[in-house]
N, C-alpha and C positions, 0 to 999 in steps of 0.2 A: 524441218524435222530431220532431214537426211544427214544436214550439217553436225548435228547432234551426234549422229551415231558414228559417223566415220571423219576422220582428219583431213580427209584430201576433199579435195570439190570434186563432184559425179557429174558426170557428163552425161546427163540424163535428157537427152531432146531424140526428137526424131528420126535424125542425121546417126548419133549414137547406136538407138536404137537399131536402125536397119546396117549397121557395121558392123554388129557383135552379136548379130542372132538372127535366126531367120522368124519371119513372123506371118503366123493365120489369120485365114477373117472368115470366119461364119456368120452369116445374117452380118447383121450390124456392128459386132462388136472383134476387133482387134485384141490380139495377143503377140507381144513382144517383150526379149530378154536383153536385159544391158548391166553392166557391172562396171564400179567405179573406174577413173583412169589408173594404170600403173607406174612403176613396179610394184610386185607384192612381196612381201619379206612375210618369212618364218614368225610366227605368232601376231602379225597384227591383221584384224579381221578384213577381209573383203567382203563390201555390200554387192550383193547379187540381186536386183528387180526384176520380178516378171511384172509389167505393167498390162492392165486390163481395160482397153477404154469403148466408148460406146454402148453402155450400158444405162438403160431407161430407169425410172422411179420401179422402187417393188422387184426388180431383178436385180439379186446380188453375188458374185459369182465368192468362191471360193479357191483357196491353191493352194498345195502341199507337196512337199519334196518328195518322188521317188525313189527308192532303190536302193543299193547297198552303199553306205560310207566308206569310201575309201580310209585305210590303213592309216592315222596319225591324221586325220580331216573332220573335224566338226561344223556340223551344220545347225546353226542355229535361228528359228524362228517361224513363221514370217512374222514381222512385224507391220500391220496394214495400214494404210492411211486412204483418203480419198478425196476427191475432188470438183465439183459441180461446174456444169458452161452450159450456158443457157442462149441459141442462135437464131436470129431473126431473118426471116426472111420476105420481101416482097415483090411479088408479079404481078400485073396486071394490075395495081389497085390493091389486093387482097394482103394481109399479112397475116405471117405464119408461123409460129415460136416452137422449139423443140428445145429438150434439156436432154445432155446427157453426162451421167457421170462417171469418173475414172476409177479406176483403183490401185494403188499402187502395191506392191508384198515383197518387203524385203527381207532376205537372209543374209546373213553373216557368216563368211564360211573361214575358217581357220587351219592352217597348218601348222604342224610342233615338229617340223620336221622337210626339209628340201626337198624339191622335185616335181614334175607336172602331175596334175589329177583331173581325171574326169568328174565332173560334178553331178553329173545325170541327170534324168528328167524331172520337172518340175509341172503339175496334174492342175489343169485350173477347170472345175467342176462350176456350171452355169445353167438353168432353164433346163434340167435334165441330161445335160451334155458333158462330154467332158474333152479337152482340149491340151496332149500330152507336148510341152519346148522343151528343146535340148538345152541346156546349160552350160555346152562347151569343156572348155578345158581350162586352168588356169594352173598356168607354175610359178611358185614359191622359191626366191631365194633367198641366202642366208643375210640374216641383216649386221652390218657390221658398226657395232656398237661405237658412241664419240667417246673417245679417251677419259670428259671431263667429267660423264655424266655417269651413274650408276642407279637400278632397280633392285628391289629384290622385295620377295613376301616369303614369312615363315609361317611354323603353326607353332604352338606349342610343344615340348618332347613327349612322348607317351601316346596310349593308345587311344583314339577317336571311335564311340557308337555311334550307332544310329541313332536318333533326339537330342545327340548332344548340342550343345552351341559352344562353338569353337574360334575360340578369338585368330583373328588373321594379321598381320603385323605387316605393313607396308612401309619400307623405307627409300627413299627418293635422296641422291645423292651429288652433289655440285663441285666442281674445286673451281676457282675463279673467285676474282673480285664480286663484292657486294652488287656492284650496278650487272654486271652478269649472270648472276645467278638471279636476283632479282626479272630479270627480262625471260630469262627459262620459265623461270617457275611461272610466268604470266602467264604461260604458253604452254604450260605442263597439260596433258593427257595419258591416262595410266590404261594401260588393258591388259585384261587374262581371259580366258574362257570359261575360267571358275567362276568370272562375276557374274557368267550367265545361267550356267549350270544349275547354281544354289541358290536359292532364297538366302539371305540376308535379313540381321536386325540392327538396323543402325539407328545409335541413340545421333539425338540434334547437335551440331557443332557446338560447343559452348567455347570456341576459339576462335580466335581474329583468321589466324592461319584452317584454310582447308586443301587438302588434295582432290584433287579434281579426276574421278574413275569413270571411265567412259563403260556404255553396256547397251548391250540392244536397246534399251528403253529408255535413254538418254543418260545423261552426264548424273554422278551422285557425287553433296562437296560431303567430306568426312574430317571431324575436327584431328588439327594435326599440334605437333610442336618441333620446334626448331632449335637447331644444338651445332656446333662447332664440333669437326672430331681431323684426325690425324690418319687419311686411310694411303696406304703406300708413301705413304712419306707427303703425301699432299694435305695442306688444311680445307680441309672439305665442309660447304654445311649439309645439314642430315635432317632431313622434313619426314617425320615416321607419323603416320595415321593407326587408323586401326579398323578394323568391320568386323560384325561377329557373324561367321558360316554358321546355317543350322544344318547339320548335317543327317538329311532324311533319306538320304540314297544309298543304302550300302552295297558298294564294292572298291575295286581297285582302281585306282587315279594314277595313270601314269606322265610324266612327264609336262605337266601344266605349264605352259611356258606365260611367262609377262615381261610388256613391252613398255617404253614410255616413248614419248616424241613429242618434242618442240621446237622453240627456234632459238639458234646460239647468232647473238653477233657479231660480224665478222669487222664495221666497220665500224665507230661513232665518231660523232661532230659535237660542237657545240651550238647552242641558242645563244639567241640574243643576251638572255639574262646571266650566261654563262655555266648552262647546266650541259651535262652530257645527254644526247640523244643519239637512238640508233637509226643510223643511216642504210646500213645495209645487213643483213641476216642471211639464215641459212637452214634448211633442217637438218634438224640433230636427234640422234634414235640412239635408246641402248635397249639391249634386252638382258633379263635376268635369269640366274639358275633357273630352271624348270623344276617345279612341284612335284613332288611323288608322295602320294597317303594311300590309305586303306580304312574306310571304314565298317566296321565291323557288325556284325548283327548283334542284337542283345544275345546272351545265354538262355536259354530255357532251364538249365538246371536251375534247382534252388529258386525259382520264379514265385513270391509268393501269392497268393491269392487276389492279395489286394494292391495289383499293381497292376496300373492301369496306363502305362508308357513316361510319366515322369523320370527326367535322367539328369543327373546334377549333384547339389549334395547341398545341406544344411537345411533340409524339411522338417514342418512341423506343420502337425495338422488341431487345430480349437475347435470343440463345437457350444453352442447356448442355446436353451431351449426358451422359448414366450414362456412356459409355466410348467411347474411343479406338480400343484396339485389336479390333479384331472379325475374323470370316470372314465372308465373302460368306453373305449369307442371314441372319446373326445379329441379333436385334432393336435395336434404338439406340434410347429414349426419351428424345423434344427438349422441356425444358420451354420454354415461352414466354412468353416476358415482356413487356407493351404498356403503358406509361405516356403519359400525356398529359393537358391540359385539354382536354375535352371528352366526348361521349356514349358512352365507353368500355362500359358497364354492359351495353347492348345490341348491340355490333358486333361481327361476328363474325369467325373467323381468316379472311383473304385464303389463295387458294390457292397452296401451297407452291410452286408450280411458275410461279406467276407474275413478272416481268420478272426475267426468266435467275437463276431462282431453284433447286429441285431439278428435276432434268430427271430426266421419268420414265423416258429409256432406263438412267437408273444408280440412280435409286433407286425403291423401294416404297413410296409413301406409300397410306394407307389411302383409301379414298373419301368417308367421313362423314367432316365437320366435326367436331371437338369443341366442346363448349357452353362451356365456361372456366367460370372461376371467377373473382368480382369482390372488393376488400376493401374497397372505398370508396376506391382511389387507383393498382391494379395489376390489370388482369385479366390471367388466366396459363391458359395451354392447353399440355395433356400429349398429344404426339404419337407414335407407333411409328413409326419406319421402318425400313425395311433397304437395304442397298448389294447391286447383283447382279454388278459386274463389281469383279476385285480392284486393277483400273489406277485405281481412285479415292482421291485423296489428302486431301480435303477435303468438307467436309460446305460448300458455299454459301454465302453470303452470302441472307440470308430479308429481305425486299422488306416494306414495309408501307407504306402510302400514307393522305392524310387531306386536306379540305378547310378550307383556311385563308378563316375570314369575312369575317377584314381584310384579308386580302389578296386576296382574291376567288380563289385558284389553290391548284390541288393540290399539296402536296408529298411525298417519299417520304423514308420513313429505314430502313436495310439494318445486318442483324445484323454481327459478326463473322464472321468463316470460322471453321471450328473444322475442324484437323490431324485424320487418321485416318490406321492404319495396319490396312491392309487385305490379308487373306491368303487364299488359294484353300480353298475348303469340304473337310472330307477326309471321303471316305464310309468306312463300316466295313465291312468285309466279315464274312463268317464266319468270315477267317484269323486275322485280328484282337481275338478278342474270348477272353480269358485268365478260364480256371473254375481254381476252388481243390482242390487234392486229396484225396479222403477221408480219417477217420484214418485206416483200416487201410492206408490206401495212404503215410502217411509213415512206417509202421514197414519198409518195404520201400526196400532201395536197388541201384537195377541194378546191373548187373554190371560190373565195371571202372571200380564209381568212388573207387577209392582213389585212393591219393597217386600223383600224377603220370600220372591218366588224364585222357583226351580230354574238353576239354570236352561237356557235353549239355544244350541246353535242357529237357530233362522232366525231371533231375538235382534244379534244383530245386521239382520239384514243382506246374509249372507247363506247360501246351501252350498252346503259339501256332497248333495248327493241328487240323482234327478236331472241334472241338467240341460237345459234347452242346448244341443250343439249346432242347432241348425243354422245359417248362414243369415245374415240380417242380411233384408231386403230395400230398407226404408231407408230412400237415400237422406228423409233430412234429419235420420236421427244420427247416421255416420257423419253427414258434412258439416254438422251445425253444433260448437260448446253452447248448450243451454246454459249456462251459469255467464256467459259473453255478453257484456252490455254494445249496445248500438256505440258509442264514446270510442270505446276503444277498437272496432272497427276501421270510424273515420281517421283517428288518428292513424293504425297501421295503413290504410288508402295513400295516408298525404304524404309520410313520412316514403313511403314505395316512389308513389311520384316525383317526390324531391330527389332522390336516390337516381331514379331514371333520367332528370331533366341534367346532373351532373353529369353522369356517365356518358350523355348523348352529347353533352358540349365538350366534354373531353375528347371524344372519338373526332370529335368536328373537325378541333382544334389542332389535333394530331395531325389530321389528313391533308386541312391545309398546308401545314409546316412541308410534310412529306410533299406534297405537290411543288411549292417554293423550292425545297433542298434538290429536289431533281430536276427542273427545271435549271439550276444553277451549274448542277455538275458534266449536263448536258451541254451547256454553253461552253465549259472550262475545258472540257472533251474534245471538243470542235475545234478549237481556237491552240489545243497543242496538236489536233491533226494539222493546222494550218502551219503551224510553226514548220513541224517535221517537212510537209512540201517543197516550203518557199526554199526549207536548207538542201534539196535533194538538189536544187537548181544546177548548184553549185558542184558536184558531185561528178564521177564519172559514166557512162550510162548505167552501168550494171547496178551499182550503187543505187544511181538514182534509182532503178527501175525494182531492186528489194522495198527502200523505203514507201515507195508511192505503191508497190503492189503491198505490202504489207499492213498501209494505211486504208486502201481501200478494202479489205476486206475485213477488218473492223467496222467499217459501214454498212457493211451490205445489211446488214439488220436493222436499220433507220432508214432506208431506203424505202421509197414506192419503188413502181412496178418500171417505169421508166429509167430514174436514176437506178436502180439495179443494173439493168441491161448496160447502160452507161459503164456502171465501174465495173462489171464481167469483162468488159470489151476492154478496158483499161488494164485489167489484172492479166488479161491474156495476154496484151502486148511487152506485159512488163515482164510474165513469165518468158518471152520469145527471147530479151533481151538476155534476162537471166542467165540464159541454159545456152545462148548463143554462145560456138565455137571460138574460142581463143577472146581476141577482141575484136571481132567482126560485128559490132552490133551496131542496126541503124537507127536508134531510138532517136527521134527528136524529142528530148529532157523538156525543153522549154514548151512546148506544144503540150505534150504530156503531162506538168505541170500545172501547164493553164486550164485543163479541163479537168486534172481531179480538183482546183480550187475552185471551178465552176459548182460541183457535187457539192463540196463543203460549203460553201457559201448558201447554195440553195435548203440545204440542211440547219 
């Protein structure tokens, strides 16, 4: 994780640690600060750790930067990670297991500018406590750019709001041979302080080529293209990406510096096959113009009612109602429809009622907002309403307003009207409401209803007026079609049960597959954790000691309680190696090897 964030290896052990900070212990648990090795140059960040170890299950400590930032110094983060060791102990007979877990919290701290800074205290809150490290001092020098290489990010000309999204233009620059710039760019890492600053919307690479952006929260690839150009008289190639800023923070940006670094080669050879390879390298850094915007707050003047933060341009708002004809009081679901370029994803619906939109004296609209739904090109919001008076012919014209960047002014765009036909609610009385008549009562026919007697409403068997509304009791006249023969019963029985005995051997037959396919991917799992070992052999210790730590803790989740403890003990040594000073490490690889193949194999 650490590698991710910064270019140089951290010397993050023990040894480090009590070199570059001084560190507390309360109860059980240690505090200490350490910051990558140097030098540090002008705009490329330094990771700064306060590590927190000694901490039991259920206690999890916290930490945040104190104090005032120094003058042209950005502090960003932490970014926390952590870490579990689980330590066996036996006396007498007896044994005795403790876990305890680490925390790591890294910031990133930047300079745009030369000079030593104090970085100040760093608060790590615990169990009620709190726990203030000094952060020391670090000084920033100027980084002096390779000749061959060149950065730079622009914006677009003109002025940047708040919600805009703002395309950022990255271009990465080489003069050299194909095979040298090819080994840079392998090697390329970009950074600014903006990339941490800002939220970003980055669409998916749809290009072979990506630039590779480094950020507190690890590496982003951004699709890029590649172009031949003539910069100082040199044929340079030119790898330009793109990220779009949403700019939600308004103020003043001064001085944004961006950096890149890689490795340039210094020596090559050939292989056997006769291709070139690089033998020896070197790092190679430039740094670019520094950034300066200003983003602006929306205007209030002229704000219309029905603007509800949308900032961009080319809006159009649709809406469709389920139906036309209704009663007073009947629901109507309005779906809605909002297109546009711009920050659609988070805006929410303006109210209905705004500039002479639905007026609450004739309709219902609810009080909460709905949250919509976004596809990547249309958010759409499902509304209820109702109409209270029946003189209403028309469902409105719906109001949506947005802030144009280029134009500097708001604009509005207004749905269709959509016709309705609107009719007076009818209430039901108890006159109203028509019951069916028993059998025994349709074997009875009153009196004088032959041929050519007086019409009778109850004749057929039905009253409009009178009616029993009282609640039937008798459950087998609710649960049972009298007019149902026994026949068609047994058939629906068999036809259920055939239906059930499918569905049951389907499910069987599923589960076993699923058992087979996992059991397989488990073996195929296993057998490239073996591969990756055997090749660690081979390897230098550190090397080794990443691969085989790296492997075992993909395991530890297939592990019992034993083998667990096994590859803890393994992962720790592998870490000792890791973080060991320079190349002083006493890993025995093959020893080390032979006992995570022991775990794999017993797995």
């Amino acid at each position: 994780m650490i590698d991710c964030l910064t270019p140089y290896r951290l010397a993050v052990l023990a040894a480090a640690f009590l070199a570059t900070g001084p560190a507390g212990t309360l109860a059980a648990q240690e505090f200490q600060v350490a910051r990558q090795a140097g030098p540090y140059y002008v705009g490329e960040p330094v990771i700064v750790r306060v590590a927190a170890a000694g901490f039991t299950s259920g206690s999890e400590p916290t930490c945040q930067w104190k104090g005032d930032v120094a003058n042209g110094v950005t502090i960003v983060g932490p970014h926390v990670s952590q870490s579990s060791r689980s330590f066996t102990r036996i006396v007498n007979g007896r044994m005795t297991q403790r876990e305890s877990t680490n925390y790591d919290f890294d910031f990133q701290v930047t300079a745009d500018r030369e000079g030593t800074f104090a970085i100040g205290q760093f608060e790590v809150s615990y169990d009620g406590k709190t726990q203030l490290l000094d952060g020391g001092t670090i000084q920033f020098s100027r980084l002096e750019n390779d000749p061959d290489m060149r950065i730079g990010m622009s914006l677009p000309e003109g002025p940047v709001y708040a919600g805009q999204q703002v395309p950022i233009t990255i271009r990465w620059s080489y003069a050299g041979d194909i095979n040298a710039v090819q080994y840079a760019f392998a090697n390329l890492q970009i950074r600014s302080p903006l990339f941490d600053q800002f939220r970003f919307k980055d669409e998916p690479a749809r290009t072979q080529t990506t630039l590779t952006i480094a950020t507190a929260k690890g590496n982003v690839e951004i699709g890029a293209t590649v172009s031949k150009e003539t910069l100082e008289g040199r044929e340079s190639y030119v790898v330009t990406g793109q990220r779009t800023l949403i700019a939600d923070k308004p103020s003043d940006y001064e001085a944004i510096p961006i950096t890149c670094r890689t490795k340039k080669v210094v020596r090559w050879s050939r292989d056997l096959f006769g291709d070139l390879v690089a033998r020896e390298d070197a790092p190679a850094l430039a740094a670019g113009t520094p950034l300066t915007f200003t983003i602006k707050p929306l205007p209030l003047s002229n704000r219309p009612e029905s603007f509800a933060g949308a900032v961009g341009s080319g809006f159009s708002i649709d809406v469709a109602a389920d139906r036309s004809v209704v009663r007073v009081g009947d629901p109507i679901t309005l779906t809605i429809s909002v297109r546009g370029d711009g920050n659609l994803e988070n805006v929410p619906l303006p109210q209905l009622s705004a500039d002479n939109g639905l007026s609450p004296d004739v309709f219902q609209v609810p009080a909460e907002q709905p949250a919509g739904t976004f596809d990547g090109k249309t958010k759409e919001f499902k509304v209820t309403i109702r109409v209270k008076e029946p003189s209403v012919e028309q469902i409105p014209a719906i109001a949506f307003s947005w802030f144009d960047p280029v134009k500097e002014s708001y604009g509005t765009g207004r749905s269709k009207p959509i016709a309705l036909q609107v009719t007076e609610a009818r209430v039901v009385s108890t006159a109203d409401v028509v019951s069916a008549p028993m059998a025994g009562d349709r074997a009875e026919k009153p009196a004088g209803s032959g041929k050519g007697a007086q019409a009778d409403p109850s004749a057929s068997g039905l009253s409009l007026v009178g009616a029993n509304l009282a609640i039937e009791r008798d459950v087998s006249r609710l649960a049972v079609d009298a007019t149902a023969s026994e026949s068609y019963r047994t058939i629906a029985a068999g036809m259920y049960a055939v239906a059930a005995a499918v569905v049951l051997g389907g499910v069987v037959a599923r589960s076993r597959a699923r058992r087979d396919k996992g059991k397989a991917m488990k073996k195929a799992r296993l057998r490239s954790f073996r591969r990756t070992i055997e090749s660690a052999r081979s390897q230098s210790p550190r090397e080794a000691a990443e691969q085989i730590a790296h492997v075992m803790r993909q395991l530890l989740g297939d592990c019992d309680a034993v083998a667990r403890r096994e590859a803890d003990h393994l992962v720790l040594e592998c870490e000792n190696a890791i973080f060991a000073i320079g190349d002083n490490s006493t890993l025995d690889v093959r020893g080390v090897a032979d006992r995570a193949l022991g775990i794999v194999d017993r797995l």
